[in-house]
OpenMM code with the backbone's topology and positions (N, CA, C; nanometers):
from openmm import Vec3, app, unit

residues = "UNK UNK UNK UNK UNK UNK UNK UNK UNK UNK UNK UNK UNK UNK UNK UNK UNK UNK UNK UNK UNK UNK UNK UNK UNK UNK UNK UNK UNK UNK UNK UNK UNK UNK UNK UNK UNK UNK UNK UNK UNK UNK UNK UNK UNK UNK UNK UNK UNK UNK UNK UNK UNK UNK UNK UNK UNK UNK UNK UNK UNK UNK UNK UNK UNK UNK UNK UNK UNK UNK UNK UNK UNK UNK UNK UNK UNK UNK UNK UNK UNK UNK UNK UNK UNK UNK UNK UNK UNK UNK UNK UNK UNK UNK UNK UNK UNK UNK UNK UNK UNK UNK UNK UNK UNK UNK UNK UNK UNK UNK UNK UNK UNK UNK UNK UNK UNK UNK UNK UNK UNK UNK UNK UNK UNK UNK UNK UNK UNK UNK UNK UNK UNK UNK UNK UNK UNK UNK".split()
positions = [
    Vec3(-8.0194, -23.1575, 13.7745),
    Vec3(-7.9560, -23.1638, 13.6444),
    Vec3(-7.8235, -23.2398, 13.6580),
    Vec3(-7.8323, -23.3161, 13.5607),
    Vec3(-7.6849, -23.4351, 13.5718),
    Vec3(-7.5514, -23.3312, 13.4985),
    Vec3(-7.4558, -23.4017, 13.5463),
    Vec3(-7.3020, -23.3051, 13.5117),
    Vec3(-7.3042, -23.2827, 13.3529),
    Vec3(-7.3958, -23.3864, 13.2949),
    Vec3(-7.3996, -23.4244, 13.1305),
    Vec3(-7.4475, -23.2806, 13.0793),
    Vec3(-7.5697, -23.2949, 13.1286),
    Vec3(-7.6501, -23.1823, 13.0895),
    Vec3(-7.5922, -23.0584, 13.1293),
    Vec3(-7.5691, -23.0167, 13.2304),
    Vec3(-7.5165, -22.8493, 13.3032),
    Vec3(-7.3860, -22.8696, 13.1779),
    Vec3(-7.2911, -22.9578, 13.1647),
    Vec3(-7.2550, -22.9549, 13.0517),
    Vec3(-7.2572, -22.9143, 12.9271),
    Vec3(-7.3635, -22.9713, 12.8672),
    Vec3(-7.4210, -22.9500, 12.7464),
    Vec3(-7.4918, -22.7790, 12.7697),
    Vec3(-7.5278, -22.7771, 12.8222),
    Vec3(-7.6144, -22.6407, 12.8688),
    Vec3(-7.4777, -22.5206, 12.8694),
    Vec3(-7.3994, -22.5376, 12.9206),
    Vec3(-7.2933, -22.4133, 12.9452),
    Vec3(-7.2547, -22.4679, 12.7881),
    Vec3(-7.1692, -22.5661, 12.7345),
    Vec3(-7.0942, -22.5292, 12.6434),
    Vec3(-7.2119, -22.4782, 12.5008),
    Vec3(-7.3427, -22.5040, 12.4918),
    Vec3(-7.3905, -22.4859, 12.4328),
    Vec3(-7.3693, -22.2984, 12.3993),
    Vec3(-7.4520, -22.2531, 12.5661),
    Vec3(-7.4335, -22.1410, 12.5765),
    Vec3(-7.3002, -22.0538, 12.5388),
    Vec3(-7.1853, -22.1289, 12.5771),
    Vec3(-7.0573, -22.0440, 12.5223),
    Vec3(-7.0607, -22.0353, 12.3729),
    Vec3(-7.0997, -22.1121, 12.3009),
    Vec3(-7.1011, -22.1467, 12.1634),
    Vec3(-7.1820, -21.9837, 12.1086),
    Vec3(-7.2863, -22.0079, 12.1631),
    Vec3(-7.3668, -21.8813, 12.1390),
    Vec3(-7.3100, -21.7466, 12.1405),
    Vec3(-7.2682, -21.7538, 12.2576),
    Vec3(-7.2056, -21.5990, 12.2789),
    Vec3(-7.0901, -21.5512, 12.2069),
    Vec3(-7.0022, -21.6895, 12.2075),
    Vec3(-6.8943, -21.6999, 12.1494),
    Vec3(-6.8925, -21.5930, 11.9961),
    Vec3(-7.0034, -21.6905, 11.9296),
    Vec3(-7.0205, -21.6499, 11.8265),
    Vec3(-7.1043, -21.4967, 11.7836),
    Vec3(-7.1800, -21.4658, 11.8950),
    Vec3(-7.2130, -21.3418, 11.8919),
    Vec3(-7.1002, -21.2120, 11.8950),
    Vec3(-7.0035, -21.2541, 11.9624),
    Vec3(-6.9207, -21.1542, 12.0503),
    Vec3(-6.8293, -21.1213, 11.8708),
    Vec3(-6.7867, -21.2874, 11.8183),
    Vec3(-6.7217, -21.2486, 11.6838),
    Vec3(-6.7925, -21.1949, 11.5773),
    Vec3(-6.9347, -21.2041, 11.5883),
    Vec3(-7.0013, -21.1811, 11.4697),
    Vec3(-7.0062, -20.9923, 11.4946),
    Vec3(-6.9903, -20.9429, 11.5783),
    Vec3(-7.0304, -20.8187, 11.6609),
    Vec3(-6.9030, -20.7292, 11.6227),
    Vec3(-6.7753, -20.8147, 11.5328),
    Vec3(-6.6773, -20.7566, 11.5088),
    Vec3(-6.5821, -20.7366, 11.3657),
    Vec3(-6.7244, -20.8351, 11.2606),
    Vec3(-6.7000, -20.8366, 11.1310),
    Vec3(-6.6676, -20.7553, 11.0407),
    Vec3(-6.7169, -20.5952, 11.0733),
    Vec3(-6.7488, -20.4875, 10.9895),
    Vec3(-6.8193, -20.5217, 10.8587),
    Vec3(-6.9506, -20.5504, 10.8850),
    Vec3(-7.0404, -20.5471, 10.7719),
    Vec3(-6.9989, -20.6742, 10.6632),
    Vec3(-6.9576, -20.7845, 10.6666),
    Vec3(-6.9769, -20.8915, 10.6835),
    Vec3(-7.0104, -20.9460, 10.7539),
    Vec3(-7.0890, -21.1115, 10.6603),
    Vec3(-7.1009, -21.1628, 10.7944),
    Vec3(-7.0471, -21.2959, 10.8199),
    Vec3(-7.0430, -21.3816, 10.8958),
    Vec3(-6.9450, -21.4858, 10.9586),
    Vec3(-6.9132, -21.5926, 10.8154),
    Vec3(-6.9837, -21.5990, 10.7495),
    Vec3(-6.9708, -21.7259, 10.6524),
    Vec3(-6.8401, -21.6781, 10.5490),
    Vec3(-6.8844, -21.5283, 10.4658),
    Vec3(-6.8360, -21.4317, 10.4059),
    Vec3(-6.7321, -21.3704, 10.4897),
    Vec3(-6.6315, -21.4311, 10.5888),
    Vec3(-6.5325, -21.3802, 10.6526),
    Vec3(-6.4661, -21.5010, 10.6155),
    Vec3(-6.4643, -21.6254, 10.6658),
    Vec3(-6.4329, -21.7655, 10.6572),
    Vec3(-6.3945, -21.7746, 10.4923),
    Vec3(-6.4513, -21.7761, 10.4001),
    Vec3(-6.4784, -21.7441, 10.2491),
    Vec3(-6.2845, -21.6230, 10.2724),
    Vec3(-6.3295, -21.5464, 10.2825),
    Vec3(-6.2363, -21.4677, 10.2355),
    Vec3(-6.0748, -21.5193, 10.3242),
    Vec3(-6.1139, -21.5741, 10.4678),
    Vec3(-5.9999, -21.6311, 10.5439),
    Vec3(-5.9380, -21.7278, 10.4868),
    Vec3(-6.0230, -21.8140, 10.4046),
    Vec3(-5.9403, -21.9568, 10.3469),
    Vec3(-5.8777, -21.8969, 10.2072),
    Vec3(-5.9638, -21.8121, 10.1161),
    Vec3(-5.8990, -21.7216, 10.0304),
    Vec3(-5.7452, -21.6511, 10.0231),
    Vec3(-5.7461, -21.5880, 10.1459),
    Vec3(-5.5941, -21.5693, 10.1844),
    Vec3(-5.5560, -21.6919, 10.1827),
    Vec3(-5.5572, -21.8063, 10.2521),
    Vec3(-5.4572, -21.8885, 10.3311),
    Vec3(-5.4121, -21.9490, 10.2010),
    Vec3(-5.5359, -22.0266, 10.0902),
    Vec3(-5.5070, -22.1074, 10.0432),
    Vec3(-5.4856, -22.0639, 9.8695),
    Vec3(-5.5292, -21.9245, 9.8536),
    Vec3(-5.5407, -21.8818, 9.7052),
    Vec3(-5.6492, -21.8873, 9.6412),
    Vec3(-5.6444, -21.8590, 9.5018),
    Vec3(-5.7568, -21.8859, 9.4218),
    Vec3(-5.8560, -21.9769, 9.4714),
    Vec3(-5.9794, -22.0161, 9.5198),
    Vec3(-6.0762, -22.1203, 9.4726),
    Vec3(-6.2121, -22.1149, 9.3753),
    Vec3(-6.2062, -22.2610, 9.3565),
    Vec3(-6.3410, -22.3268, 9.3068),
    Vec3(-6.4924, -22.2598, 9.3572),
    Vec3(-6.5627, -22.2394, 9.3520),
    Vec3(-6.7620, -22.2439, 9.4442),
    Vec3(-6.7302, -22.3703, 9.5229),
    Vec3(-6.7006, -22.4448, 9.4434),
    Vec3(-6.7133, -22.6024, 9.4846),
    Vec3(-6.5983, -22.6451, 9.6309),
    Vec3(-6.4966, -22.5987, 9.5900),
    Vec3(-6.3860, -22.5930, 9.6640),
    Vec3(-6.4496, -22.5660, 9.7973),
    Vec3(-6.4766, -22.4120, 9.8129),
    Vec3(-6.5612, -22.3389, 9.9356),
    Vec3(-6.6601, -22.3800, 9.9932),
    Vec3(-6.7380, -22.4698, 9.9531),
    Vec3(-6.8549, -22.5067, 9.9564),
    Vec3(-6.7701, -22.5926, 10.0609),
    Vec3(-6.6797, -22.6995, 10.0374),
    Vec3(-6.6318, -22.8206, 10.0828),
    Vec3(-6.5550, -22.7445, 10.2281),
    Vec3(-6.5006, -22.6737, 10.2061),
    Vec3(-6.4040, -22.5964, 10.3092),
    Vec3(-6.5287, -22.5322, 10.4094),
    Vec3(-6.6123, -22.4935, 10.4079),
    Vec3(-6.7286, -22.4351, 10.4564),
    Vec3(-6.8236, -22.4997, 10.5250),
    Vec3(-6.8444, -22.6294, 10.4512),
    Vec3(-6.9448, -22.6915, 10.4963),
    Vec3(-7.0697, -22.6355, 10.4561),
    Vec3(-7.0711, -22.5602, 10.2921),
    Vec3(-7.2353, -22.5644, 10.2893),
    Vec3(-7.2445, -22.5788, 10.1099),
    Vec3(-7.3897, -22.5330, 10.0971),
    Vec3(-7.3432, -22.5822, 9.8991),
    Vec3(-7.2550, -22.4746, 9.8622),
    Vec3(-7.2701, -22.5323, 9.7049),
    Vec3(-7.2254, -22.4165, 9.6039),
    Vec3(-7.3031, -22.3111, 9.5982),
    Vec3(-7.4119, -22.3597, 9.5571),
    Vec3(-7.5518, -22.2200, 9.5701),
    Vec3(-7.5126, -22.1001, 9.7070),
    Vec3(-7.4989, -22.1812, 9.8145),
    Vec3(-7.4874, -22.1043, 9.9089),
    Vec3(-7.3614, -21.9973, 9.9087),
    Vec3(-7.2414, -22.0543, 9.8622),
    Vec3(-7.1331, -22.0311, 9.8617),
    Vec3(-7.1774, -21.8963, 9.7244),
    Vec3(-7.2236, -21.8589, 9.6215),
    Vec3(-7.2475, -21.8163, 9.5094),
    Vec3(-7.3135, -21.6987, 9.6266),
    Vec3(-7.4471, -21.7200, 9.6425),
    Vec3(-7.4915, -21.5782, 9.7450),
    Vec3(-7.3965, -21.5360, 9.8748),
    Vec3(-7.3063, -21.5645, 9.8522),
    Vec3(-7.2382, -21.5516, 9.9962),
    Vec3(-7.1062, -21.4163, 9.9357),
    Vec3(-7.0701, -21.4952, 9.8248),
    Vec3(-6.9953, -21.4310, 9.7634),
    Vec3(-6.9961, -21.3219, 9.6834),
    Vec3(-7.1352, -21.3175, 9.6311),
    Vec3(-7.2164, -21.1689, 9.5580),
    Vec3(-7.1637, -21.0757, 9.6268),
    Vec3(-7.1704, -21.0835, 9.7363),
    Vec3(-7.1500, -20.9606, 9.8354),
    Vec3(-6.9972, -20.8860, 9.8763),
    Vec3(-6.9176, -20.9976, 9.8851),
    Vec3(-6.7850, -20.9871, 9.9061),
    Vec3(-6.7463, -20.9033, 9.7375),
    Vec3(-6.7587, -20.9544, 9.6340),
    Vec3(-6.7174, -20.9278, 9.5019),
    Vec3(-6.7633, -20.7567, 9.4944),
    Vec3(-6.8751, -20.7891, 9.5320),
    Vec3(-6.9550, -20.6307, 9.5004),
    Vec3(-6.8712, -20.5256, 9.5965),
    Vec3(-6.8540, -20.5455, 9.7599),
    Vec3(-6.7661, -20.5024, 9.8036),
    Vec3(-6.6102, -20.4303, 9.7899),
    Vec3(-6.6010, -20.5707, 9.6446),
    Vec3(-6.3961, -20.5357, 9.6073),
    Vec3(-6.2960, -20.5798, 9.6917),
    Vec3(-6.3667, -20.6563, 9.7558),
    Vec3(-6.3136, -20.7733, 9.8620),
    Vec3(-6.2531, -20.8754, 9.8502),
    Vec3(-6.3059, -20.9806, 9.7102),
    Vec3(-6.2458, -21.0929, 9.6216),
    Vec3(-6.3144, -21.0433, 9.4547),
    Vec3(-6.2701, -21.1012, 9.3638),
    Vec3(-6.3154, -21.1262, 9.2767),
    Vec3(-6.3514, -21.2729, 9.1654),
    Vec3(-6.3901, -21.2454, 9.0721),
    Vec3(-6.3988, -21.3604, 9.0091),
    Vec3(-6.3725, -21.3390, 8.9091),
    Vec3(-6.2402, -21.5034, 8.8541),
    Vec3(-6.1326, -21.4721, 8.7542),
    Vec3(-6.1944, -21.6238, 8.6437),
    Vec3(-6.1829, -21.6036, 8.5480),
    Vec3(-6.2389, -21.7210, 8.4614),
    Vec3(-6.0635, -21.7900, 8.4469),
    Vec3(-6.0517, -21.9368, 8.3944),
    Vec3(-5.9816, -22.0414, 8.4563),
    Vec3(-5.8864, -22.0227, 8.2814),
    Vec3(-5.7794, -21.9651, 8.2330),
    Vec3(-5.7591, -21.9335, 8.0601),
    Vec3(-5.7359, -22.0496, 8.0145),
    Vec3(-5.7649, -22.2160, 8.0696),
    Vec3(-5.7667, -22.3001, 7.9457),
    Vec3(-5.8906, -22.3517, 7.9241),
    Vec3(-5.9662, -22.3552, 8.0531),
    Vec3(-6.1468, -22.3805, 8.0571),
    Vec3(-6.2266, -22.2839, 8.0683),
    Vec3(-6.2901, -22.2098, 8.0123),
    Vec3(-6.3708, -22.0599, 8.0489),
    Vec3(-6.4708, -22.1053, 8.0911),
    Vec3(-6.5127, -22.2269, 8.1104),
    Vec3(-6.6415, -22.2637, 8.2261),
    Vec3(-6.6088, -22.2902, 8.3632),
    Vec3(-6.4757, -22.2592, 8.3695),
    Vec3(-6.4030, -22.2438, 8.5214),
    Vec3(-6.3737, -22.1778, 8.5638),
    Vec3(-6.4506, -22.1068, 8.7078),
    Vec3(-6.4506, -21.9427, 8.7341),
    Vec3(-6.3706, -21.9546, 8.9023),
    Vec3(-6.2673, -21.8980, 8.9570),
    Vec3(-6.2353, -21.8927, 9.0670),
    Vec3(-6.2391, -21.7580, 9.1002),
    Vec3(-6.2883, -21.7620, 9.2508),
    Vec3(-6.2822, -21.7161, 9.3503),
    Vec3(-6.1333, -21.6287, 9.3867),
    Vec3(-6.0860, -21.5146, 9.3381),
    Vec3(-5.9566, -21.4958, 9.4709),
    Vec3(-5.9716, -21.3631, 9.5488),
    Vec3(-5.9279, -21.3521, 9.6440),
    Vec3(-5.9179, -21.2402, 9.7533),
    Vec3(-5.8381, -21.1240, 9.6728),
    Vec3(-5.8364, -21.0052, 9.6689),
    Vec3(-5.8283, -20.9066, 9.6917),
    Vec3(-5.7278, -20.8203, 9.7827),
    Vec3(-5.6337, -20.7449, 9.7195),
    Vec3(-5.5653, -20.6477, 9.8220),
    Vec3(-5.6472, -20.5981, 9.9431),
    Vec3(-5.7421, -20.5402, 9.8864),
    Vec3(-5.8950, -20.4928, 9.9696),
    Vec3(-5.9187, -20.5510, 10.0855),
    Vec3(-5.9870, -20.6724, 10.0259),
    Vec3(-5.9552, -20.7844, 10.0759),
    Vec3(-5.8701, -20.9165, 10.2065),
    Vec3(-5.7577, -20.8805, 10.1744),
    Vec3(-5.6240, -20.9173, 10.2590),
    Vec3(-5.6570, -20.8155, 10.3908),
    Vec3(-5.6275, -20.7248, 10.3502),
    Vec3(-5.6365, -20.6167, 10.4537),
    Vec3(-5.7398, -20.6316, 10.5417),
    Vec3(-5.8749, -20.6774, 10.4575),
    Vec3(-5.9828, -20.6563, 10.5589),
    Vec3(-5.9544, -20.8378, 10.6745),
    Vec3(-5.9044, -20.9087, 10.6170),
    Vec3(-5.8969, -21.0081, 10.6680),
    Vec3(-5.7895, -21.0073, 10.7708),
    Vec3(-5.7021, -20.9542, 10.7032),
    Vec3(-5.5421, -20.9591, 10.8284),
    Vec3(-5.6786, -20.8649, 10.9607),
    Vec3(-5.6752, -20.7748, 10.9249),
    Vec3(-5.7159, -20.6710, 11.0622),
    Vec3(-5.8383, -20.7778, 11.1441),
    Vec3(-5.9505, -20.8194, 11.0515),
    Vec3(-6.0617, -20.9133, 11.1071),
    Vec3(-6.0212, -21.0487, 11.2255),
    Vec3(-5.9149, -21.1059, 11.1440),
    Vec3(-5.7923, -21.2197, 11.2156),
    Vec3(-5.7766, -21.1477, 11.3660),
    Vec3(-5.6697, -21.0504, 11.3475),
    Vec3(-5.6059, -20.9858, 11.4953),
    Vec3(-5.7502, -20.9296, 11.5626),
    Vec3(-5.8158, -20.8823, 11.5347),
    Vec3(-5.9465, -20.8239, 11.6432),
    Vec3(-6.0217, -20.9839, 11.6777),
    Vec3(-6.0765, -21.0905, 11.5964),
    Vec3(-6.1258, -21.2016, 11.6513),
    Vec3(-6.0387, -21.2693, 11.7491),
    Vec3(-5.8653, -21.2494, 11.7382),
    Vec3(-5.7932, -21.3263, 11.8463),
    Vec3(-5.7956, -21.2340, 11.9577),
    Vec3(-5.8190, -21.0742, 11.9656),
    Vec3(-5.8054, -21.0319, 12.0576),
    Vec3(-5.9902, -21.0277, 12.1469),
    Vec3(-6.0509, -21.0729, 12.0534),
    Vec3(-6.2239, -21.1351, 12.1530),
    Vec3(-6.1927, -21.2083, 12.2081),
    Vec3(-6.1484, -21.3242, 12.1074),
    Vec3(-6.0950, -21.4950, 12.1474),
    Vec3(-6.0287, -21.4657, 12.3148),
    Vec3(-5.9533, -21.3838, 12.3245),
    Vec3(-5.8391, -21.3855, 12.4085),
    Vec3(-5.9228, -21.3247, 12.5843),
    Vec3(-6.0266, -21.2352, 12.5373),
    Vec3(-6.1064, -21.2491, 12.6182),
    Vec3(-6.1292, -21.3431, 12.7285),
    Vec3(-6.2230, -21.4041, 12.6009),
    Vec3(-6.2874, -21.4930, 12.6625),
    Vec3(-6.2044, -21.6145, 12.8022),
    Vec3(-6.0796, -21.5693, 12.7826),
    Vec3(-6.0177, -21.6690, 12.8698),
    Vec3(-5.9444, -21.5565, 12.9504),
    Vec3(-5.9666, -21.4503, 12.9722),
    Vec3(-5.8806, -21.3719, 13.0299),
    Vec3(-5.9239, -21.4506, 13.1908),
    Vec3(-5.7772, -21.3966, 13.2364),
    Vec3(-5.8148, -21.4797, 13.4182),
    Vec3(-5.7979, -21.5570, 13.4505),
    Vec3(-5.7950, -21.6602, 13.3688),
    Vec3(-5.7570, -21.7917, 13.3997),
    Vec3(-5.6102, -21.8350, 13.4380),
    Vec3(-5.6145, -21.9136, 13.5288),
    Vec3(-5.4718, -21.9176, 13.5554),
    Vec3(-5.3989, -22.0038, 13.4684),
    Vec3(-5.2746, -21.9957, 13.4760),
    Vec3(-5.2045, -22.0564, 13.4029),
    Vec3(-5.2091, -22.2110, 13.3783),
    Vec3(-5.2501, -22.2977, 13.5383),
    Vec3(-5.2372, -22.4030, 13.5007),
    Vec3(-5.3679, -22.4762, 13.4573),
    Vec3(-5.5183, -22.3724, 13.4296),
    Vec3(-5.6105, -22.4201, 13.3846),
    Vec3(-5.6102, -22.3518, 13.2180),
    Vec3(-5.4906, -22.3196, 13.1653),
    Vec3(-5.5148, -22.2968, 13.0059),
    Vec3(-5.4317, -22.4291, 13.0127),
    Vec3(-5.3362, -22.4597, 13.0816),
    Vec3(-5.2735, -22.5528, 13.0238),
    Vec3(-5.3949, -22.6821, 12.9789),
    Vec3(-5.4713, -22.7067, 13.0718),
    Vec3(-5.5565, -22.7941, 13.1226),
    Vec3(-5.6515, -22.7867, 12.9634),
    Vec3(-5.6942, -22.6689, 12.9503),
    Vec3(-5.8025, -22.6415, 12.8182),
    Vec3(-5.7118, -22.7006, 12.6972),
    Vec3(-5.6024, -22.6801, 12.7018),
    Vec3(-5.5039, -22.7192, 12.5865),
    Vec3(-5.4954, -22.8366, 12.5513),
    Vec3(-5.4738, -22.8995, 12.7077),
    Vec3(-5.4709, -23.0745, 12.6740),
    Vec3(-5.5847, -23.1034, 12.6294),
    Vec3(-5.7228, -23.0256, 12.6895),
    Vec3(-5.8559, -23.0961, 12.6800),
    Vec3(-5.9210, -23.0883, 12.4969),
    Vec3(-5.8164, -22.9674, 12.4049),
    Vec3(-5.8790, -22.9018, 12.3201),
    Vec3(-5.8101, -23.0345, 12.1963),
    Vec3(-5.6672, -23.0608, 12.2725),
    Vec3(-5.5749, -23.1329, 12.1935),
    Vec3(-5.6827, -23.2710, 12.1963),
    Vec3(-5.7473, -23.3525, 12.2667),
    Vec3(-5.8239, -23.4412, 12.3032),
    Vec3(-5.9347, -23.4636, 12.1922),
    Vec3(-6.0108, -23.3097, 12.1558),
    Vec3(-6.0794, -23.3179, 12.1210),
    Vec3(-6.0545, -23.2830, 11.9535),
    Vec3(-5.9910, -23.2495, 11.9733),
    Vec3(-5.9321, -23.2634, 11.7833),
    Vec3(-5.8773, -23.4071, 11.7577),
    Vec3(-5.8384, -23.4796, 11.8641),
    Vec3(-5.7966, -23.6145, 11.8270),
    Vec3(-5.9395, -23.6559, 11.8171),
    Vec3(-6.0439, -23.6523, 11.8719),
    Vec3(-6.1591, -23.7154, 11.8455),
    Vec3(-6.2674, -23.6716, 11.7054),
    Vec3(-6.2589, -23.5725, 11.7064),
    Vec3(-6.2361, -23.4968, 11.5490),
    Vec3(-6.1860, -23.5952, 11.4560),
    Vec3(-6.0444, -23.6130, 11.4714),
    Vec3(-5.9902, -23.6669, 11.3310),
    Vec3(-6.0123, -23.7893, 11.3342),
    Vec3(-6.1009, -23.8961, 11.4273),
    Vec3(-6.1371, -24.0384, 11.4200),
    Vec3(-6.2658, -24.0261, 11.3400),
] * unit.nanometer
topology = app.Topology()
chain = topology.addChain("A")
for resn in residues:
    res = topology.addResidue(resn, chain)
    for name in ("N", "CA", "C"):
        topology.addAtom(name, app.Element.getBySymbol(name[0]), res)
């Protein structure tokens, strides 16, 4: 197996677990419907459409995603008072709370995952992570 592949093969695999280990810590959400409520805090009120874009998936999707959160008391949905065919999305006291606590327990998985490492190989992941967000934004 070439360095490419054992490559592709481990980071694939971290990806996996990665995401298992956070999904394993949602409390009855699930990963899409956490993200949804995370950008909610950060950014305020949104659009379907908005989320959809921030998300990376449709509106439709974004609509069943959100049934659940609303029904919860998690976010709600507020009609727009100069267009009433404009319905936003906002988070919830409920809500906030469940997200602040969700935030600190995913950084303390996150934090895991690198426990051990020495100091001068986070530095190393840092440069490599900084690298790859520059290749991202091309």
């Amino acid at each position: 197996m070439s360095d490419y592949e054992t490559f592709l093969q481990l980071f694939y695999y971290m990806l996996k677990r990665m995401k298992k280990e956070w999904s394993n810590n949602l409390k009855g959400i699930n990963h899409t419907q956490y993200l949804i409520l995370k950008y909610l805090n950060q950014l305020g009120p949104q659009k379907a459409v908005q989320l959809a874009e921030l998300t990376q998936m449709t509106p439709g999707a974004i609509t069943g995603a959100t049934d659940r959160i609303v029904a919860e008391g998690y976010a709600e949905r507020k009609g727009d008072k100069e267009d009433r065919r404009v319905v936003y999305l906002e988070i919830t006291e409920q809500g906030k709370t469940l997200v602040e606590s969700l935030a600190k327990e995913q950084n303390e998985v996150t934090m895991k995952f690198f426990q051990g490492l020495p100091g001068e190989d986070m530095q190393h992941l840092v440069r490599i992570y900084h690298k790859i967000m520059d290749n991202l934004e091309q």
